[in-house]
C-alpha positions in Angstrom: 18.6 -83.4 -51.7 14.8 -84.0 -50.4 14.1 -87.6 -51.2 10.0 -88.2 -50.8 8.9 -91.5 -50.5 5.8 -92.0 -52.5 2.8 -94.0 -52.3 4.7 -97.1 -53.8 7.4 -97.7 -50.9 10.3 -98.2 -53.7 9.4 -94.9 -55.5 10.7 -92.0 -55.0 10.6 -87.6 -55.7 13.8 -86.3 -55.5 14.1 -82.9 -55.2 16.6 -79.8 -54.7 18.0 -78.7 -51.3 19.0 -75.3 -53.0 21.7 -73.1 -51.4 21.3 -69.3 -52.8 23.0 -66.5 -52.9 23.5 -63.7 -55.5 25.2 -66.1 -58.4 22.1 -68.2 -58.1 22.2 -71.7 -56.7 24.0 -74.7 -55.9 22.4 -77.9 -55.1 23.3 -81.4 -55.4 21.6 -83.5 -57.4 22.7 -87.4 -57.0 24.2 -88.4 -53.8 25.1 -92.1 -53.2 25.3 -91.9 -48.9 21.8 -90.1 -49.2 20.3 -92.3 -51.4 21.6 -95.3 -49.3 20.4 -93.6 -46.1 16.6 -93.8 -47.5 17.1 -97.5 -49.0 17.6 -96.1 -53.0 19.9 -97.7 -54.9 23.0 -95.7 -55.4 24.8 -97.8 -58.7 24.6 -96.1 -61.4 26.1 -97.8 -64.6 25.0 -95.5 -67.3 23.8 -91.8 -68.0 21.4 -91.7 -70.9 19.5 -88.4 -72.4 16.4 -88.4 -74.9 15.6 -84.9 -76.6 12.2 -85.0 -77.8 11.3 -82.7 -80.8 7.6 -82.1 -80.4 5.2 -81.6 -77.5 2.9 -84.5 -77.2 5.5 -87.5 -77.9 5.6 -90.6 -75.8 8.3 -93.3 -75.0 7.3 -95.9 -72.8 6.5 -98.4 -70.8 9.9 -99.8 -70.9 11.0 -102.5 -68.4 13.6 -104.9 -67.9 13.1 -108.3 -66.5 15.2 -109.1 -63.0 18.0 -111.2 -64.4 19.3 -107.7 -65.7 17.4 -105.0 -63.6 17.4 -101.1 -64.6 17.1 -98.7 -61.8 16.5 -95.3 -63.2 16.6 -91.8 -62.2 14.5 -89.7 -64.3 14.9 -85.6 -64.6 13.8 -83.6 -67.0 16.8 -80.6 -67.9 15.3 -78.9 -70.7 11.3 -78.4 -71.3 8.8 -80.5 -68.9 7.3 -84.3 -69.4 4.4 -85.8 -67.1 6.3 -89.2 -66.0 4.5 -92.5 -65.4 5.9 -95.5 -64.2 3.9 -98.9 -63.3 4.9 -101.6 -60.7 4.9 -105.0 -62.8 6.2 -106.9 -60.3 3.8 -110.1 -60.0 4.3 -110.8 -56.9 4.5 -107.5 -55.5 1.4 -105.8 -53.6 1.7 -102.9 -55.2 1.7 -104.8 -58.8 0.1 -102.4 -62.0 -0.2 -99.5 -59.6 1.3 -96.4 -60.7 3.1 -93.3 -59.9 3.0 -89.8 -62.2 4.8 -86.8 -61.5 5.4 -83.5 -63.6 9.4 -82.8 -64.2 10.1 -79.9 -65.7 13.6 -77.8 -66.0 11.9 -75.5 -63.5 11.2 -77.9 -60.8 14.2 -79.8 -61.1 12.6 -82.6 -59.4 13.6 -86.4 -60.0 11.5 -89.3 -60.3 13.1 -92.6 -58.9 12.0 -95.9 -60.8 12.6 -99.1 -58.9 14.0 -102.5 -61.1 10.7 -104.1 -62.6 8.3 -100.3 -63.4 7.6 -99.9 -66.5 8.5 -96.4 -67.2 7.5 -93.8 -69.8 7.3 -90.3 -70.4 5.0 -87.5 -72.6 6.2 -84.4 -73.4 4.5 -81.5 -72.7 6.2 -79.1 -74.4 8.5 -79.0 -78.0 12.4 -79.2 -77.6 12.3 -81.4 -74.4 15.7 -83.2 -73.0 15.2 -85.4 -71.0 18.2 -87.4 -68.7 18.4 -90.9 -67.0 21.1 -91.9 -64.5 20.7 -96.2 -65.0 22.2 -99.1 -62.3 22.5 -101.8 -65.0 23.0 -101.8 -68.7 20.6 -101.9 -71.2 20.1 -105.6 -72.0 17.9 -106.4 -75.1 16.8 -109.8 -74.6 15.4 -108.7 -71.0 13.6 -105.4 -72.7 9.9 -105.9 -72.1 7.0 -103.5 -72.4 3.8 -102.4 -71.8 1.6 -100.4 -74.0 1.0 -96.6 -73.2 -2.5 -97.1 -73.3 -3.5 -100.1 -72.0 -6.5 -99.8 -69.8 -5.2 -102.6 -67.3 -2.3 -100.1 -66.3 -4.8 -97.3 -65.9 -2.5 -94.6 -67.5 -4.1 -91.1 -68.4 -1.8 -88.9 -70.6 -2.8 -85.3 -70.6 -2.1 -84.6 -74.2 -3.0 -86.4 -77.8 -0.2 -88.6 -78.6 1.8 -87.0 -81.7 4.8 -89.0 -81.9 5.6 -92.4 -80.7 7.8 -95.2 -82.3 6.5 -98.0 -83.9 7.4 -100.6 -80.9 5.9 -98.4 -78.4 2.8 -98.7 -80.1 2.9 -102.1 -80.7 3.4 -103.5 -77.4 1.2 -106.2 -76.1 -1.8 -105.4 -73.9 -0.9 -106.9 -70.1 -3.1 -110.0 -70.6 -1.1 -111.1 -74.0 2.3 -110.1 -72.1 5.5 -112.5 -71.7 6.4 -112.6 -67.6 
């Protein structure tokens, strides 16, 4: 694996160390000494997959507080997405900057989202899959979001939303936002 730190210290790109021959190629794609060796996380609780019917849907900006912290690891297997993720960590010095990478089945790359980033996702094509290795279990009462296009988070989307659930929509803007 090539893990990249990003411009965010707690984010990361991981991507393929491919070995090839006439088969194809092998690579692996989650590796807990690695991902201890460049200060990730390693635990994860929970593997989750989202397949996304039409190009131009959005989930997102999902969060959970720190009493029950999600670390994710984002790749896209099937179709491509432009990921986002915010830091909303208030005390952080990084806090509402962002991070936003292309993953698609071709690159095979990874996107890792520290506890505390909102994270969301738009696809860019029809018939995307998308899967999320997670360090702690989905908790509803520590759920929060952020909505997709709330100018405090500075988020550009490069297609016309299509599809998007009712509680994405509907989450606050930042300054009306429980902490």
């Amino acid at each position: 694996m090539i893990i990249t730190k990003q411009h965010i210290p707690d984010v990361a790109i991981v991507e393929l160390e491919r070995r090839e021959d006439d088969r194809g190629f092998f690579a692996r794609t989650f590796d807990v000494a690695e991902f201890e060796a460049a200060g990730l996380n390693p635990a994860v609780e929970q593997c989750n997959m989202s397949y996304n019917h039409k190009a131009g849907t959005l989930r997102g900006m999902h969060y959970q507080l720190d009493y029950a912290p999600e670390v994710k690891l984002i790749r896209c297997v099937r179709g491509a997405i432009v990921d986002q993720i915010v830091d909303m960590r208030p005390d952080s010095p990084t806090y509402l900057q962002h991070v936003s990478v292309e993953l698609t089945a071709e690159n095979r790359k990874a996107l890792y989202v520290p506890a505390m980033f909102a994270h969301g996702f738009q696809t860019l094509v029809d018939d995307t899959e998308v899967m999320y290795q997670v360090t702690g279990k989905y908790t509803p009462d520590a759920e929060r979001g952020q909505r997709y296009d709330d100018p405090a988070l500075g988020l550009t989307w490069p297609h016309e939303v299509t599809v998007i659930s009712d509680k994405d929509k509907s989450w606050a803007l930042l300054e009306g936002a429980a902490k």
